[in-house]
Residue, then its C-alpha position, 0 to 999 in steps of 0.5 A: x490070886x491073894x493080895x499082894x500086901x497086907x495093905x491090900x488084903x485088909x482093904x478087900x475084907x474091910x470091904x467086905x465087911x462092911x458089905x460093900x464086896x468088889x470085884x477084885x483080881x481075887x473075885x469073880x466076874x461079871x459074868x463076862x467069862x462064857x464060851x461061845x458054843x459055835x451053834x452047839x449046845x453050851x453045857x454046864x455042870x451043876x453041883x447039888x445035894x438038895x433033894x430033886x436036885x437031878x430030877x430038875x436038871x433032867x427036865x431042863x435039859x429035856x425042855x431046852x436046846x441050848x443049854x445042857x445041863x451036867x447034875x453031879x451030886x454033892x455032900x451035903x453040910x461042911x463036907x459039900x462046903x469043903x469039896x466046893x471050896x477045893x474045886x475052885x481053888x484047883x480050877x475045876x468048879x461047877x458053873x452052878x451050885x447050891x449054897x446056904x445062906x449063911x456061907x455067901x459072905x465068906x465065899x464072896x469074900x474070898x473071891x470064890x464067886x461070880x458077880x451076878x449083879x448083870x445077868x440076875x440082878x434085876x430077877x432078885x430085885x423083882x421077883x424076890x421079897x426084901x427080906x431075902x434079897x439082904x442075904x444074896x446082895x452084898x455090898x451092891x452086888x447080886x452073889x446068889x439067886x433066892x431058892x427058898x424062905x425058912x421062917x421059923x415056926x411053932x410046931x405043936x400036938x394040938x392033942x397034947x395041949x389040949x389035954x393039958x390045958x394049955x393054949x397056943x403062946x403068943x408070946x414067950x412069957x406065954x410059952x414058959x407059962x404053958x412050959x411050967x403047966x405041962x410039966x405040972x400036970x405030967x412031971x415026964x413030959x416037956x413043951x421041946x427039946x432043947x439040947x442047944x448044939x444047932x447054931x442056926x436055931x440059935x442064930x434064928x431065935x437072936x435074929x427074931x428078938x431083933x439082934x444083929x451080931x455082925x456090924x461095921x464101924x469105920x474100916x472094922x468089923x464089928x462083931x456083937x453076939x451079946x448085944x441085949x437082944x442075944x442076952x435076952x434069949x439066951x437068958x430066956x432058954x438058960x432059965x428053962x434049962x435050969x428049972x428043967x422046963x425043956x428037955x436037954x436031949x441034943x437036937x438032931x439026935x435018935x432020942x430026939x424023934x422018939x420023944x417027940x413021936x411018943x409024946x414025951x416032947x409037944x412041940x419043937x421050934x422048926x421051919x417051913x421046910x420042917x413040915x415035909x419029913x413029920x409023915x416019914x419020922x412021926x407018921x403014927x401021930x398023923x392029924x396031931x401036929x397043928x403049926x403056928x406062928x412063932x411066940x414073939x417078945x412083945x406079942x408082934x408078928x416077928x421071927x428069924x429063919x433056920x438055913x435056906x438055899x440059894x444059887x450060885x456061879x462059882x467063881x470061873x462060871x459060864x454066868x450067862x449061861x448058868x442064869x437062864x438055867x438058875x432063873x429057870x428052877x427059881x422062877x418058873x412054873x416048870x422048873x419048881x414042877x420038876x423039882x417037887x413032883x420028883x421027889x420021894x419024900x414030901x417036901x415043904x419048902x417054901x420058895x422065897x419066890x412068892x408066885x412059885x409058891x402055889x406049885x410047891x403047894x399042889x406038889x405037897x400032901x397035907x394029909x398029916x396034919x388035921x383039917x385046916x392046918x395048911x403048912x404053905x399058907x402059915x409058913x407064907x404069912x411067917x415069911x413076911x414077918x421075917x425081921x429085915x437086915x439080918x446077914x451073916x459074916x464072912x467067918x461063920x464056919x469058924x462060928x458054928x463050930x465053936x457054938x456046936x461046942x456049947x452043949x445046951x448052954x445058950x450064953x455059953x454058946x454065944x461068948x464061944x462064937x463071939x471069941x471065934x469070930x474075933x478070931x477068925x476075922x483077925x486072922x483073914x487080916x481085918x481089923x475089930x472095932x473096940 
């Protein structure tokens, strides 16, 4: 159900933008909308592209009676975020689903979720740390459970840097120091790749250097994404593009894996969960790759994150229900279990609660990377030091696909999703501030 006036519908975003979410006619509910089952076993559906995703389900289902779980898999990216959104409008969502991070503003703003505050709000607030719980409660209210944390981190040849003389960096003016030396001393190999096209990477890496670029004044949405801090590294990656410091091969792309698995590239910015697949992509270099934490502006622990899942109820959800299912894969010893022993490909995700965290661990092969490199406990330690108070806005598919646009041109990148931002805030009705 839409607003019925303009009046209306700028009130509801101009709640939301400020974060301070409703639940509206448009919105979901308390969780008040569960069917009573008559003795039955209550089912509900779960929509998920994650890895293990049907594997957990299974083993819920195997080890409660109650409740039932039916798993159906989902694509994964915008296509997933299309396939959900269209069953909620059609009436037909799951009970649960897996959402990243950055789409549970514009989802809770739309009326798309349920209200979890009753039923999950208290198990958030207890059992997940403060720099996560800003992502998943908006406006007062409990939109999404914490799957996991994903500090981004330093991923780099120990071999490689040793051999060209180079020490890990502290800070950035470290790296692009240990930058110019690689490059001096084999004119054919770079510190990364930096092709620019990720907007997460980018989000990640202005979220570190302490920059918020989504505000509120008043009943206007702010929107900065070129405050000083953006500014900064913008200009900071604009500079090792120009001087030819990086690589410009995109991100994400074939030449990427080869450059890093022949050596071409030593290091690349990456998160906790960026350790699982380096055995399947860059096997051939097993017991070379060491992790550390990310350089900082001003040699201070501090860094952003790079994409994370969580929990939702769709909107129409069976809430109460779907939490004992959702508390259960977040909380419990046998939920992460199930999830990472089933899985094919080793996995490193960290979940973001810290007592699952030692499960995950046992679950995980170290074996790739040398003695004493031990992923769970450095991406751990990267997790506290996540920089509090980020959150994304309402409008962030509109964002990411206008910076995917920028190539490597960080600064460009930036004024392009700040102009789509303004955009897409405009057109849902809500007024900018000046």
């Amino acid at each position: 159900m839409k607003p019925t006036s303009r009046t209306s519908r700028i009130a509801l975003l101009a709640a939301v933008a400020s974060l301070a979410l409703t639940a509206t006619a448009c919105g979901g509910s308390d969780g008040g909308n569960d069917v009573k089952s008559g003795g039955k076993p209550v089912t509900i559906t779960y929509w998920s592209a994650t890895a293990g995703a049907k594997e957990t389900a299974a083993a819920f289902n195997k080890s409660h009676q109650d409740v039932k779980v039916k798993f159906a898999e989902v694509p994964a990216g915008p296509d997933g975020v299309t396939k959900l959104s269209n069953a909620i409008k059609g009436g037909n969502a799951p009970d649960v689903a897996t959402m990243d991070y950055s789409e549970l503003p514009e989802f809770a703003s739309q009326g798309n979720l349920t209200d979890l505050s009753k039923v999950a709000g208290d198990t958030v607030k207890h059992k997940f740390p403060e720099g996560v719980q800003s992502l998943v409660n908006l406006g007062g209210k409990t939109w999404a459970v914490p799957f996991d944390i994903t500090p981004l981190e330093l991923y780099y040849r120990a071999d490689l840097f040793k051999k060209y003389g180079v020490d890990v960096p502290n800070t950035w003016a470290d790296y692009q120091k240990a930058a110019e030396t690689i490059k001096k001393k084999n004119p054919e190999v770079r510190i990364t790749n930096f092709g620019g096209n990720d907007p997460a990477i980018m989000a990640g890496l202005a979220w570190q250097a302490g920059a918020k670029w989504y505000a509120t004044s008043g009943n206007a949405w702010k929107v900065n994404m070129q405050d000083p801090a953006s500014t900064k590294v913008a200009d900071f990656w604009t500079n090792l593009v120009t001087k030819d410091l990086v690589s410009k091969t995109p991100l994400w792309a074939p030449e990427e894996t080869k450059e890093r698995a022949s050596g071409k590239v030593v290091s690349f910015i990456g998160a906790a969960w960026s350790a699982g697949g380096m055995s399947t992509t860059y096997g051939d270099t097993k017991g070379k790759w060491a992790i550390a934490p990310l350089p900082t502006w001003d040699g201070k622990p501090a860094t952003g994150m790079y994409g994370g899942t969580s929990y939702i109820v769709p909107k129409g959800g069976k809430a109460e229900v779907a939490s004992e299912f959702i508390d259960w894969v977040t909380t419990s010893k046998a939920g992460l279990k199930a999830r990472f022993t089933s899985l094919k490909a080793p996995s490193s995700a960290l979940p973001a609660n810290a007592e699952m965290r030692a499960v995950a661990a046992q679950s995980y092969d170290k074996s790739f990377f040398p003695a004493g490199v031990d992923p769970y406990r450095i991406a751990s330690a990267a997790a506290d030091t996540i920089v509090p108070g980020w959150t994304w806005s309402p409008v962030q598919q509109q964002v990411n696909a206008a910076m995917n646009k920028s190539a490597a041109d960080f600064a460009k990148g930036q004024a392009e999703g700040q102009k789509a931002a303004e955009t897409a805030v405009n057109e849902r009705g809500l007024s900018l501030a000046k």
